[in-house]
N, C-alpha and C positions, 0 to 999 in steps of 0.2 A: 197220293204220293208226295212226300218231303218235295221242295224245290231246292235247288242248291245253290250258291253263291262264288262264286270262280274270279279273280283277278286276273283279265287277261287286257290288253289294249286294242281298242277298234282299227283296225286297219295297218296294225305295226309286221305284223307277222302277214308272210307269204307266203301260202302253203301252193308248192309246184309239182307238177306231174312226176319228177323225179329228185329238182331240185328244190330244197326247203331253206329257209331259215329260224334259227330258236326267234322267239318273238322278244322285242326290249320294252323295258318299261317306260312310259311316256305320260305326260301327263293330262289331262281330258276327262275318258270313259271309264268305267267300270262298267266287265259283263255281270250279271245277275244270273244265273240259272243254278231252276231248284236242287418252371422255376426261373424263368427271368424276372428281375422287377418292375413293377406297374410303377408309371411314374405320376404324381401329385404334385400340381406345384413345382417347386426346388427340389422336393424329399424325395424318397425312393421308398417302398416300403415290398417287402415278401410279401406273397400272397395271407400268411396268418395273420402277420401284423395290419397288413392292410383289411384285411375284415374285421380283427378286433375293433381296429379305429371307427371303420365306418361304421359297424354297429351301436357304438358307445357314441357316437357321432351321431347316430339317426335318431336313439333312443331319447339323448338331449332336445334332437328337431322336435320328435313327435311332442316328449311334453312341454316343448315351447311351444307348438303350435297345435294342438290336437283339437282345435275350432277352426281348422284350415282343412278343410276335405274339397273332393270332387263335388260338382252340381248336375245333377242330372236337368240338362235345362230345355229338352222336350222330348215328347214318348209319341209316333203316328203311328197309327196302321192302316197299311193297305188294304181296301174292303173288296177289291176285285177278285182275291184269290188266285191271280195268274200265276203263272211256272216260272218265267225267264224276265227280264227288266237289264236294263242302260243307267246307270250314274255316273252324271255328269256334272264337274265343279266348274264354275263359268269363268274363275279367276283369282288371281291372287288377290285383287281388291276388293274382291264380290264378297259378300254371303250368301250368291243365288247357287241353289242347287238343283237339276231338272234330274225324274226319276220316269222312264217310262219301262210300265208292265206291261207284259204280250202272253199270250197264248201263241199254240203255233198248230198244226196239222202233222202227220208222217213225215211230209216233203219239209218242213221248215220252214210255210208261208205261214204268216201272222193270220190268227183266227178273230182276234179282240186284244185293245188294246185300251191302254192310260195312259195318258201322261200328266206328271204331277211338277209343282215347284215351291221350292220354300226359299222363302226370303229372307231367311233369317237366320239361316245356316243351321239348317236341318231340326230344328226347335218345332217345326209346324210346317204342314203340307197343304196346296191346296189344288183339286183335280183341274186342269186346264183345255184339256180335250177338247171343249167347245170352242173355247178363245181363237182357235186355229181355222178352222170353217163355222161360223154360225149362220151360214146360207146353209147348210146342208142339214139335211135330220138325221141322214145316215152315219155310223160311227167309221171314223176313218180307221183303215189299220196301217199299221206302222212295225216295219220288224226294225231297224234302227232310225239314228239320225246323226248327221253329219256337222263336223266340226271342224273350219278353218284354223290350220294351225298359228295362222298370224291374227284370231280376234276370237277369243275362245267365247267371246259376246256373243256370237252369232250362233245360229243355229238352223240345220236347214235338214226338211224334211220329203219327200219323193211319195207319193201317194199314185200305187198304179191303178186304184178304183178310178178317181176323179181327173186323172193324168196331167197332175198338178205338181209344181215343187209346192212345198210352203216354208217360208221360214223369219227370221227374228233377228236383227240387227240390234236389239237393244234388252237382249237378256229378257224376253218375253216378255216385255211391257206392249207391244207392238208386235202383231204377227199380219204378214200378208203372202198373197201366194202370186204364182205364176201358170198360167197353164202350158202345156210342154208345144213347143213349137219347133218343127213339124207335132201337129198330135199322134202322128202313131207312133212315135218312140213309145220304148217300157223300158225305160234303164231299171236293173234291177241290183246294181252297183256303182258307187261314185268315190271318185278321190280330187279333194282338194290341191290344187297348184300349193307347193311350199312357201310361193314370194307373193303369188296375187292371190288377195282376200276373193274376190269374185272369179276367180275363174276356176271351171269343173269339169273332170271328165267323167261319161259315164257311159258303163256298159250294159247291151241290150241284146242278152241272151235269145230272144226268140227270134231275132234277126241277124246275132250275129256281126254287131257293129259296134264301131266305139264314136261317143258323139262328145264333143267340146262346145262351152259354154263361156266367154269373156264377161258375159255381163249377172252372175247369182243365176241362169238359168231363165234369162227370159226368150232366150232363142237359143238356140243349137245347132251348130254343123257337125255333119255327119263328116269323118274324117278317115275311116280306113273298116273294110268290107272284112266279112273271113275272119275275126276278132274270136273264137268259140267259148272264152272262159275270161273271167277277170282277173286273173294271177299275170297274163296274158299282157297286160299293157300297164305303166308308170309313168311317171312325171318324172324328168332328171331332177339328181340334188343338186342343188345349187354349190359353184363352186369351184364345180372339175372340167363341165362342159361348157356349162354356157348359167344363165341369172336363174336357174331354174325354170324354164319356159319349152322346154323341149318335150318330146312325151316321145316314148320307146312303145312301141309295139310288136309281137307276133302274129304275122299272117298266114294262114294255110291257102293252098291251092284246092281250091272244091275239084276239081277231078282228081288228083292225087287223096283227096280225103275218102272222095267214092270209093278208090279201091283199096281203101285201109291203112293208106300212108298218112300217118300221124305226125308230120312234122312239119316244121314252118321256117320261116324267115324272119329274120332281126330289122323291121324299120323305125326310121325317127320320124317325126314330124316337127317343125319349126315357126313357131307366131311367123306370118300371120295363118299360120293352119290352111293349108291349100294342095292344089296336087303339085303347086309349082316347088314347095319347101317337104313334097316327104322324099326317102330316098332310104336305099337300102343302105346301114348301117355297116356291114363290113362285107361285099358279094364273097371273099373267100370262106366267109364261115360256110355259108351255106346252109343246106335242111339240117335241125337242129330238133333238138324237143321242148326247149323252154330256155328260158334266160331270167336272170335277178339283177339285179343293180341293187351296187349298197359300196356309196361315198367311192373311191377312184376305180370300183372295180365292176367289171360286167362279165360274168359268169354265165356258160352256155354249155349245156349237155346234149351230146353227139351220141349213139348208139352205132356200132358198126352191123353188118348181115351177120356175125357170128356171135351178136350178144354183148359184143365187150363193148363196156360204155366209158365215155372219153370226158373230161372236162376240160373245156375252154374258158381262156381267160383274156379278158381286156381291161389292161391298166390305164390309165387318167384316158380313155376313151381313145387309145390308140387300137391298130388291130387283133382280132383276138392272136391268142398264142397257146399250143397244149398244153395246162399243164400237166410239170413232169412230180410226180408223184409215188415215189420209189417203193416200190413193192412187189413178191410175187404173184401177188393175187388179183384176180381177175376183181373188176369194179360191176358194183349192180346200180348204185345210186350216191348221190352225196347232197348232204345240208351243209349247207354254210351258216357255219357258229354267228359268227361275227368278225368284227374286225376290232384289231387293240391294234391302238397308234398305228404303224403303218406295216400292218402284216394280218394276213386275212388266215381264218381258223374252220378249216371243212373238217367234216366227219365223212368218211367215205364207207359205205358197207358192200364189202365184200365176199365175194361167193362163199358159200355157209352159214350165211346170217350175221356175219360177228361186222362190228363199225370199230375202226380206229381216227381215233386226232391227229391232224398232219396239221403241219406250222407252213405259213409260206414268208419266203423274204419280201422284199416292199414291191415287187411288181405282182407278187401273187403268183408266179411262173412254177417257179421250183421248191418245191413242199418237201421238209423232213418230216418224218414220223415224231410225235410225240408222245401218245396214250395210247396203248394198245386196250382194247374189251372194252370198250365206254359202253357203259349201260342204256339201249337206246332200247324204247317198248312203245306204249300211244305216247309217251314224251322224252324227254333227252336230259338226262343226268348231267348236266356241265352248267356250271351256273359263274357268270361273272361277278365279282366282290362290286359292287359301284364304291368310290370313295376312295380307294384304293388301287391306284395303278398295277396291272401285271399281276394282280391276284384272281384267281380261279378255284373253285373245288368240284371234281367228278366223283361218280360210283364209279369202278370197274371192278367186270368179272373175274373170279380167280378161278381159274379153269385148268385142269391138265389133260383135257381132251378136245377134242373138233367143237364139242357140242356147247353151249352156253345158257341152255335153258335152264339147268336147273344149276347153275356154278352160284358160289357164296357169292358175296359182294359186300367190296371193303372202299373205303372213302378216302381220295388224296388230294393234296393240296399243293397248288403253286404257287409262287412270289414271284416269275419271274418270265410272264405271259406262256406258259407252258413249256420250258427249257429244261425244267427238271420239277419231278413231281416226290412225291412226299406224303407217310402216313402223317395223321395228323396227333399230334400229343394230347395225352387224354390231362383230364385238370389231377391237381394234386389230392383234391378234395372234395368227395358227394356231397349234395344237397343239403347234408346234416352236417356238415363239417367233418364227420371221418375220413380217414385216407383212403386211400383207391389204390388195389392194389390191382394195378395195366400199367406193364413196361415194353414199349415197342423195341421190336418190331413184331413179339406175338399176342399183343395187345395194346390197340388203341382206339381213338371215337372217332364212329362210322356215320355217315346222314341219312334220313328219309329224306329222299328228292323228289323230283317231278314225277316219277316212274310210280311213285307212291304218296303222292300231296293231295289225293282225293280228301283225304281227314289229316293232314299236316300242313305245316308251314311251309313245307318247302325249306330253301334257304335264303333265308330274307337280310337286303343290304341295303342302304340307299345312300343316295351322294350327300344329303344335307346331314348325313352323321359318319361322317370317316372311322374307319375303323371298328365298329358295332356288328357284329355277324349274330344272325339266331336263326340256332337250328334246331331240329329233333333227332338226337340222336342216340345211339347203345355202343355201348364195352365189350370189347370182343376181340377176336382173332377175325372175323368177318360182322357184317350186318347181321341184328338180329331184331325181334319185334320188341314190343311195347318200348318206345323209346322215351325218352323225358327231353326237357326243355334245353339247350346249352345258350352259352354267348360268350365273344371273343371280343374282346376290347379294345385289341391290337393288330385286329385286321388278320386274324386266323393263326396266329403265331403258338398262343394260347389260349384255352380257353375253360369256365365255369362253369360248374352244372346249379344252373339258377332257379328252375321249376322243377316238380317231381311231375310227371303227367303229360299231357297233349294240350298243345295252347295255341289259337290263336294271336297275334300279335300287331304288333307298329309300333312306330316312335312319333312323337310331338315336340313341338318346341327345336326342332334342330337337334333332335337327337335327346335331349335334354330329359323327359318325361318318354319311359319304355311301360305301355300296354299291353296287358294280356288276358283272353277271356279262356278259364278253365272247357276242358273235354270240346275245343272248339270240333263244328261237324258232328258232334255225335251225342252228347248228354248233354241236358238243359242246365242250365246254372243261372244265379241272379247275382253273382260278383265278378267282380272286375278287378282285377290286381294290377299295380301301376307303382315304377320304382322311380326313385329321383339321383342313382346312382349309378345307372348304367348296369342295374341287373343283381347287384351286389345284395340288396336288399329289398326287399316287396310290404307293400300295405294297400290293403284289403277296399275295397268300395264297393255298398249294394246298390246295384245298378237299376233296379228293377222289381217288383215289388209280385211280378209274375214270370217265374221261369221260364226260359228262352234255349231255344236251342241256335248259336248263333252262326254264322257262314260267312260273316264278311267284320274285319274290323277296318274301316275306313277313314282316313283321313283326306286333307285337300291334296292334291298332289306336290310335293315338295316340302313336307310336313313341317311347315314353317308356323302353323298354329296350334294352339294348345284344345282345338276340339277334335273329337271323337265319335264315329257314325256305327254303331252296332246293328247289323244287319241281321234278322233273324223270324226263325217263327215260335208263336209259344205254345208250349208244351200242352197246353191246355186241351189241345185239337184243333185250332184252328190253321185253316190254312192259307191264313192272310201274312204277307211280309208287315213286318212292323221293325220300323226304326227307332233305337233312342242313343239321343246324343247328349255326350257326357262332355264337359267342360272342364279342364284341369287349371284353367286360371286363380281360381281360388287359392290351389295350395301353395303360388308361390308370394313371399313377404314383401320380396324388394325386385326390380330388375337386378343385373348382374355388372358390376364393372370391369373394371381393367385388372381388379387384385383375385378376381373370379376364376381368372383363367390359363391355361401354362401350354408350354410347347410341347407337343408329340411329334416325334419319330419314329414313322413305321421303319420296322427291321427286319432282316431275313437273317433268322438264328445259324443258318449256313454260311454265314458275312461275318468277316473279324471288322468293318465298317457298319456305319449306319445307312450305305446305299443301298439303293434296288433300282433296278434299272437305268445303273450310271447317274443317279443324281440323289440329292440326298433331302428330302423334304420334310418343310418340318408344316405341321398343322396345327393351329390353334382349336384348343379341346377346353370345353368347363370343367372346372376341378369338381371329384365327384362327390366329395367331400363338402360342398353347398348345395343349395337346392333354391337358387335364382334363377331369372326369367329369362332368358336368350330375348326372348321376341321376336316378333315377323319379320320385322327390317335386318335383324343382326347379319351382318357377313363376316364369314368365317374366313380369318388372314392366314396365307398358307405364302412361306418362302422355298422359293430351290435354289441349289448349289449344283455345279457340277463335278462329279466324282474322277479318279483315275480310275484307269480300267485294270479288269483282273479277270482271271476262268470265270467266274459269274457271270460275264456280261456276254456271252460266246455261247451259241449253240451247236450242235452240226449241222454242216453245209449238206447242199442238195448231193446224194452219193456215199453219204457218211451216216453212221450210226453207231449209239451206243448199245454193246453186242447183250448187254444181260436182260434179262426177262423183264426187270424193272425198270429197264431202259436208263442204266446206272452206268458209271463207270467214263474211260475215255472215247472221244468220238472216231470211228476205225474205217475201214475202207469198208463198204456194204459189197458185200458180193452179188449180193440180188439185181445191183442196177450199174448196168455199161456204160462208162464217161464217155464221150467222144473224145479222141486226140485230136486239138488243136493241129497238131506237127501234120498232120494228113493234108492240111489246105497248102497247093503251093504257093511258095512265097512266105511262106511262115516262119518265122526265125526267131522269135521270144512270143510269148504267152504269158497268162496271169495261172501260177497254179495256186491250189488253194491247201490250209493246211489241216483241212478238215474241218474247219471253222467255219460259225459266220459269226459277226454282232447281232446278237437279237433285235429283229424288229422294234423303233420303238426307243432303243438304249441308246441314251444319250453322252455315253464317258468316255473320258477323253486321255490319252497320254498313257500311263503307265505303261503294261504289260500290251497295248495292243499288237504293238508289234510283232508279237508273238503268235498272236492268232490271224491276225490279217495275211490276205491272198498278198502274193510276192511275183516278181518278174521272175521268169526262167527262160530256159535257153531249148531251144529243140536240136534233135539229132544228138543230145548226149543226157547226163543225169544234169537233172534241176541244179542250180543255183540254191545251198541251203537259204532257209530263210535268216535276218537279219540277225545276228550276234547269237551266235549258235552255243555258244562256249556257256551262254548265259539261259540257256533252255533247258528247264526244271528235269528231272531225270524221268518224269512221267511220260515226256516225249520217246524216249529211247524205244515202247514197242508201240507208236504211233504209227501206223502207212497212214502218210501226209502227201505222198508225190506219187502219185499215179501213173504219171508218163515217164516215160524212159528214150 
């Protein structure tokens, strides 16, 4: 059986009994298992002229430089033949790179293991296994290994044969261990403190305990009993609470577990870690089923005796609060997306299977609807743009019944952290230069996402290239198969169809140098295609001199170098992982100067400005037009401005919605959800009404039209006080319900 290669992040992603989060990219681990114008410069050019250029452009490169290629500058293979494997870059100044290969059993314990490292950045491996115990004869196994996020140097490994940590403060030059004190700990899980390199918490499933560590694991106090699972307990982030030193746990009542009651209690504990510093975290939450933390918010899921399940919120760690989440529909569960600037993004799925995107304002309390059908299956269709503020692209089902199994599904797009979503324009021009004949809105380009990234890209983004989107995508009125290659230049606005086929991908150099390996997951190939224009145009490199079927194209994390790690097996039959890393430093002549490079502005084609988000930012980009070196050190200068405000910067408030199916149109009074009247408390005599509006989470603009949108004093016992300069309120307002109380 093939092994497969998956990018995913060790320990980023929480998966909860009810509540989850998508996982974010970080950098460390890799899992292993088997019509606007593009701007250049000063110039502006169309999309034809700007190909003709580049072409007539590249074709001068190539025969100026056509003794400038890739180097293939080492080929290993793994001779263990294992399923599953860990790759880990040790840093930005390193070239060390450690690779451990594992087997595993049904249950998921490691059967046999490797571990490997090259010094040289991935050019040559060498098995180190022994270097870790050479008192022992016996082969230790290892299902991961652990990584301080403040010394990527370090490395530390847990061995429950010999009940030992081991680990390496010097990029495996040096390896020594610890044996576990008390000995009968089995942590069978660990997470590193975010601010101290030495200190570790770790959980021990067969007892049921969570034990902390100040000094790399040479002693252990046991610090809170009733512990049943590792989702179960965290480190706070630094910040909101306290220096990052705090640790959150769930504890169960063992008689209440006896008789099936599944739920637990929110405690902290406090350095110096004792009974004297833990304490329950909020006593009104009370039994709960599980909690997340992520940056000011703490998320806690309540189930009532009739099934309906509640989410609880606590903002900068004050007490939790309901939140209100406007809808008819009864709640089964909820993931928490993520957070953009300061407004938190859950997906709730509600009774009948189907999940919708609700927005919250900046305490996380009160959530509008944003996406209704988000495609949610063993993964979660919503992917954030990195690089690019307030951009997102989902699938959602297009459904005209209850049921959503077998509904098409079509791909939208927003600019504006989900306040209003959007088909996405398909390009002007195929692969071949012919035109395309898809005019939305009953035709445009759809993505293979998570739901179907087993043999795709997924949708791939990263911060050290602004603006660069690659996806797999088809033409259509919905999602359809066999998809080809695209890429957006401008951060999703527009975009090219650059590959014909299925590819693996990444970028190098800051963006600079875009990789791709043909039929990635599925057919062998020995070439490697790689552009020096941002996708525009491709030239060919034989990677390999024995076809490969490949699963992983890796680079260091933050892809600030110009090497390349192709993960794969060859087609041959065997069934050893074999790397070979490719080196693109060759094909550049010169580094890059100051006449290299020009201002971009990302835009939202729905904007007669160049703001998004209330502010107007511009990023320095290579012009595509050369093909010079960024380099590792380069930083990329990025200016803001702050905008006047206008309906762009304004979502609906908690009680309000926009009433059309695509969640289009102006924000209206939601019938589905009952405001409370303020006028009801006595003593009440003016209140804030709202006018359906909020500022989006996040937006930063200032002056113009706010006043228009923004909540206003009124008066109770008669009608509202209109808001501010009425005379001068657009005529869209006229069938507005903006005042709810009377």
């Amino acid at each position: 059986m093939f092994s497969v290669l998956v990018l995913t992040v060790i320990g980023s992603g929480l998966a909860l009994a009810k509540i989850e989060r998508l996982q974010d990219r970080a950098p460390g681990i890799a899992e292993l298992t088997w019509e606007h114008p593009h701007a250049v410069g000063d110039r502006y050019f169309t999309q034809e002229k700007l190909l003709s250029s580049l072409h007539e452009k590249q074709g001068q490169r190539d025969r100026r430089q056509s003794s400038s290629q890739p180097q293939q500058s080492g080929k290993f293979e793994f001779l263990d033949g294992y399923h599953y494997g860990l790759i880990h870059y040790s840093g930005s100044e390193s070239e060390v790179i450690f690779v451990l290969t594992f087997n595993t059993d049904r249950y998921g314990y490691p059967t046999a293991t490797n571990l490997y490292k090259s010094a040289d950045y991935g050019r040559s491996f060498e098995n180190i296994e022994a270097q870790l115990n050479p008192e022992e004869p016996d082969p230790l196994l290892w299902r991961s290994f652990y990584v301080s996020p403040g010394n990527l140097n370090m490395l530390v490994f847990a061995s429950f044969e010999t009940s030992r940590i081991y680990y390496t403060l010097n990029e495996g030059q040096l390896w020594d261990h610890h044996d576990f004190d008390p000995p009968t700990i089995n942590p069978r899980s660990m997470k590193f403190s975010p601010t101290e390199d030495n200190w570790i918490l770790a959980h021990d499933p067969t007892n049921e305990r969570i034990y902390v560590s100040t000094n790399l694991g040479q002693s252990w106090k046991m610090i809170a009993e009733n512990v049943d699972q590792s989702s179960d307990y965290q480190w706070d982030e630094p910040g909101w609470d306290s220096d990052g030193s705090v640790i959150y746990f769930n504890q169960f009542d063992p008689e209440d577990r006896d008789r099936g009651n599944y739920t637990v209690s929110l405690f902290t504990q406090r350095y110096p870690f004792g009974a004297e510093t833990q304490q329950e975290f909020d006593p009104n939450l009370g039994r709960h089923e599980d909690f997340f933390l992520l940056g000011p918010y703490i998320f806690a899921q309540k189930t009532e005796d009739n099934d309906d399940t509640h989410l609880l919120v606590s903002y900068n760690r004050q007490p939790f609060q309901a939140a209100q989440i406007p809808t008819p529909y009864d709640h089964r569960s909820y993931i928490v997306s993520h957070i953009e600037e300061r407004q938190a993004l859950v997906i709730v799925q509600h009774e009948g299977g189907f999940y919708n995107l609700y927005l919250s304002e900046e305490t996380g309390v009160y959530f509008s609807l944003s996406l209704r059908d988000l495609v949610v299956d063993y993964a979660i269709d919503l992917e954030r743009i990195d690089g690019v503020n307030g951009t997102m692209i989902a699938n959602q089902y297009v459904r005209d019944t209850p049921d959503v199994t077998d509904a098409p599904i079509r791909t939208l797009l927003t600019l504006d952290n989900g306040g209003n979503w959007e088909l996405i324009h398909p390009p002007d021009l195929d692969v071949y230069g012919n035109p395309v004949n898809c005019e939305p809105p009953l035709c445009s380009l759809h993505f293979d996402m998570d739901t179907s990234a087993y043999a795709r890209l997924g949708v791939f983004s990263t911060e050290s290239a602004p603006g660069i989107i690659i996806a797999h995508g088809t033409l259509g009125d919905t999602l359809s198969s066999n998809p080809d290659l695209y890429i957006s230049r401008d951060g999703g606005v527009t975009w090219h169809e650059t590959l014909s086929g299925s590819y693996g991908a990444n970028v190098l150099d800051h963006g600079g140098i875009i990789v791709a390996v043909n039929d990635y997951h599925q057919v062998s190939s020995t070439v490697l295609k790689y552009s020096c224009n941002e996708g525009l145009s491709w030239n060919s490199f034989t990677f390999t001199d024995s076809a490969m079927v490949i699963y992983g194209v890796i680079t260091e994390p933050g892809e600030h170098t110009t090497n390349v790690s192709l993960y794969g097996i060859e087609s041959s039959g065997s069934r050893n992982w074999v790397v070979v890393t490719v080196d693109f430093d060759p094909i550049f002549s010169r580094d890059c100067g100051d006449d290299d490079y020009y201002d971009w502005l990302p835009w939202d084609d729905r904007s007669d400005t160049d703001c998004i988000l209330g502010s107007s930012i511009v990023i320095e980009r290579r012009n595509i037009t050369t093909c010079c070196r960024n380099g590792r050190d380069y930083v990329r200068e990025t200016q803001y401005s702050i905008c006047e405000c206008n309906e762009e910067d304004f979502e609906c408030d908690y009680g309000y919605a926009k009433p059309g199916e695509d969640l289009s149109g102006l924000c209206v009074k939601d019938p589905d959800v009952e405001l409370e009247d303020p006028c009801d408390n006595e003593g009440t005599t003016t209140y804030i009404a709202s006018t359906g509006y909020r500022k989006i989470a996040g937006d930063v603009c200032q002056g113009g039209d706010e006043r228009l949108y923004a909540p206003y004093e009124a008066e109770c016992c008669r009608t509202p006080t209109e808001p501010p300069t009425t005379a001068s309120i657009p005529d869209q307002w006229s069938n507005l319900t903006a005042y709810p109380y009377h």
